[in-house]
N, C-alpha and C positions, 0 to 999 in steps of 0.2 A: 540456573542451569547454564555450561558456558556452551554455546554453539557456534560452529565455524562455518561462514559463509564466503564465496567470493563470486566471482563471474569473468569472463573472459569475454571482451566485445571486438570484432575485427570489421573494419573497413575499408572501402575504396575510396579517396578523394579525389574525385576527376574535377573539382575546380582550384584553379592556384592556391585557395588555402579553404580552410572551413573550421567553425566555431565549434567547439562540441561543449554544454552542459549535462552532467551528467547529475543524475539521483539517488545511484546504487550505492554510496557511502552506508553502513550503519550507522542510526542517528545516536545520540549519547543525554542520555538523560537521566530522572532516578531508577527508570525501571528497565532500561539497556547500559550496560557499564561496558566500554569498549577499554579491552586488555590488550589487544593488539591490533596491529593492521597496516600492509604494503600494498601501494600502489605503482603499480610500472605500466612505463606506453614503451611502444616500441615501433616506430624511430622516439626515441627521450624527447620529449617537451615541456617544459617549465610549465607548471601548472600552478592551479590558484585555487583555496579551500576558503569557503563564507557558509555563513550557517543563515536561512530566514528566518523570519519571522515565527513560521510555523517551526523550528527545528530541526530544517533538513539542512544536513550537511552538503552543499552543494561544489563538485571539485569541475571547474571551466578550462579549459587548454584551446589553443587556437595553434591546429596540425594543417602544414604545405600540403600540397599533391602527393598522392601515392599512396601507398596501402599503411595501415592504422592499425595497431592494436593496443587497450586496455586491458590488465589485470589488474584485477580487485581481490585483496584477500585479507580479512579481520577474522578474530576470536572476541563473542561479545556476550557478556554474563547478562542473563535473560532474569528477571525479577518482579514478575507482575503480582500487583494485591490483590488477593481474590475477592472476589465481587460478592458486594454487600447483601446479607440475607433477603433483605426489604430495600426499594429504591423506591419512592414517593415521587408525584410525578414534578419536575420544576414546572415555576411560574415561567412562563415564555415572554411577558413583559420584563422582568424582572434579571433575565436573564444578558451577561456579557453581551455588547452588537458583534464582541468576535466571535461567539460561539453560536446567535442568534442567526446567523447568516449560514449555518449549515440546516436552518429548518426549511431554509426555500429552496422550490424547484432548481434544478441547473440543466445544463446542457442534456447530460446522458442520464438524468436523475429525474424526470416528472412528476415531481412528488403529488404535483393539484389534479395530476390523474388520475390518482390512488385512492383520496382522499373516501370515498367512499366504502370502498372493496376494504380498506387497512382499516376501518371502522369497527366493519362487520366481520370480518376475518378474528383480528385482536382485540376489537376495543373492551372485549369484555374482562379482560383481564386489566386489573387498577397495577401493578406492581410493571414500575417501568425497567428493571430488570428481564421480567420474565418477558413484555412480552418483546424484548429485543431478542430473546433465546427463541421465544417460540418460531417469531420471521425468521430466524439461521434454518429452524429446523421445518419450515413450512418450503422455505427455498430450497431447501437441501431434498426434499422427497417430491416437488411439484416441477424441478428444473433438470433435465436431462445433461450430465457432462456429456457436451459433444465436441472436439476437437475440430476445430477447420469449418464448422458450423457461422462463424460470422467474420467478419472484415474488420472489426475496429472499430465501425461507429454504430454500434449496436446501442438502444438505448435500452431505459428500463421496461419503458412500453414494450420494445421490440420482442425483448428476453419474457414481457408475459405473453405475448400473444403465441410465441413460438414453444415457448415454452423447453430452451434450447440452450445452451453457450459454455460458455469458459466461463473460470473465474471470474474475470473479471464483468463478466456478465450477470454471473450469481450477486455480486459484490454491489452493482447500481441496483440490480432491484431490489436489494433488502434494503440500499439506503433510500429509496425511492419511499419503500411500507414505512420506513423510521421516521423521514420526514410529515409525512402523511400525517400522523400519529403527533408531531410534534417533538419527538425524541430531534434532539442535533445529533447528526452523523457525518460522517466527513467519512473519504475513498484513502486509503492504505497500498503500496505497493512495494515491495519487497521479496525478503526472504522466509522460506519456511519448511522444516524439516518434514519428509515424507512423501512428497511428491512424485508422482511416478506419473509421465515422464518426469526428470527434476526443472524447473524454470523458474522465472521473478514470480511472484502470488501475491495476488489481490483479495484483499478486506476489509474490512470499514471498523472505525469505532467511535462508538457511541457516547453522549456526554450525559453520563448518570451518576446521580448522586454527588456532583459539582466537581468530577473528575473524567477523564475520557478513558473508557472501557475497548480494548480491543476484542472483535467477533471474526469468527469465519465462516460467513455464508453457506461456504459449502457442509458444512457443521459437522466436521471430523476434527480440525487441526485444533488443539489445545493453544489459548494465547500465548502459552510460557513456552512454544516450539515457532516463535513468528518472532523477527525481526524485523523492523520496520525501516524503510529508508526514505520513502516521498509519502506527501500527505494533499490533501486537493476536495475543492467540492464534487469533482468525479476524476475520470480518468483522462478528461479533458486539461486539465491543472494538477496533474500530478502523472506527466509520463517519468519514466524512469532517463529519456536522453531528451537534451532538446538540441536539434543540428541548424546553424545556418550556414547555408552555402552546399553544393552541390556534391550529395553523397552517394555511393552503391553499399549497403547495409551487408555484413557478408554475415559469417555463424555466430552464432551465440550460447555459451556454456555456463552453467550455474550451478552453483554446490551450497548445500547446506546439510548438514552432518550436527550431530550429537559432540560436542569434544570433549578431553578428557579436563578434569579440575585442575587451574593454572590460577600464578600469580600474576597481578597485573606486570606490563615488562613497564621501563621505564617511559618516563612521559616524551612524547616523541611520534613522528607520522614517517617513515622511509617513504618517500616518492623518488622513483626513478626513469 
């Protein structure tokens, strides 16, 4: 499916200059094919595109004083495998130390808080599929969407005791049960069709069946309507901007839409 996504980010620099790393690139893999995609600032800065380790496309510009603005705008052919009938659970010894290191706790993530409640909640199901679907769908009817409900550094503790948040509140406590459980999950931040209001959207995926599974907590959004652009053991490692030097944050616009079937264009990135 091809979907079109972009964002518009505007800012103030009130120090002589400021760093900006940004996240909201679509990332390009087997199961995201990017067909297209323009980038313009405005005042023009010479920018610079590196991809990590994990597969984010990462674009850095370092903008003078004064007001800022980025647009982002790709068309990127959506292609996920669907998930295998049966997933057996992995050996956790056995398993990659890259992928091994989403089973532990992290900042917004308390997984060794869980470890009992995610037992006895899921443990009785053996099929390490289901019971990632079942935590989407235990979060999704036990977690109230509340707008303006938290600050930012909400943890997974926090979201169960409140029983309250955003996405990306939904999104640390299902990775909080996964870890618990021993499933590897890692924190997602991107784009996603449907949204109302429309914004960046937060979800995690999971490492099943010796591939990584994307989920959506809030347990509406079909994976093959998600684009993915930063990835992190929470939200703590995978914000979608990272600023150094002294900035006033101004609106922020995001689109993601359905598009119609197009040919890749030629190979090529427009930055303006």
């Amino acid at each position: 499916m091809n979907i079109a996504v972009g964002c518009t980010l505007r800012y103030q620099v009130v120090a002589p200059s400021a760093a900006f790393t940004f996240y909201v690139l679509a990332n390009t893999n087997p199961e995201q094919r990017l067909l297209s995609e323009s980038i313009k600032s405005s005042p023009e800065i010479p920018a610079e595109i590196a991809t990590t380790s994990k597969g984010e496309r990462v674009l850095r510009m370092e903008v003078p004083t004064g007001p800022f603005e980025l647009r982002y705008a790709a068309t990127v052919d959506v292609e996920r495998p669907p998930m295998p009938a049966s997933v057996a659970a992995d050996r956790p010894g056995r398993l990659p130390l890259s992928i091994l290191t989403y089973t532990l706790p992290s900042r917004y993530c308390e997984s060794d808080r869980f470890t009992p409640t995610a037992w006895e909640l899921f443990g009785k199901v053996e099929d390490r599929a289901e019971q990632a679907r079942s935590i989407c769908q235990w979060v999704g009817e036990n977690v109230a969407y509340t707008p303006g409900s938290t600050d930012g550094r909400t943890s997974a503790w926090d979201v169960w005791q409140s029983r309250k948040g955003v996405c990306r509140d939904y999104t640390h406590l299902a990775i909080a049960l996964c870890r618990a459980l021993s499933i590897p999950a890692r924190y997602v931040g991107g784009y996603a069709v449907g949204l109302e209001p429309m914004n960046f959207h937060a979800c995690f995926e999971a490492y099943l069946g010796g591939a990584w599974r994307v989920f959506d907590p809030t347990d509406h959004i079909a994976p093959g309507l998600i684009v993915e652009a930063t990835r992190g053991r929470d939200a703590s490692t995978a914000g979608l901007t990272t600023i150094f030097g002294r900035v006033q944050p101004g609106t922020v616009q995001v689109e993601c839409t359905v598009a119609a079937p197009a040919e890749p264009q030629s190979v090529g990135i427009r930055i303006e």
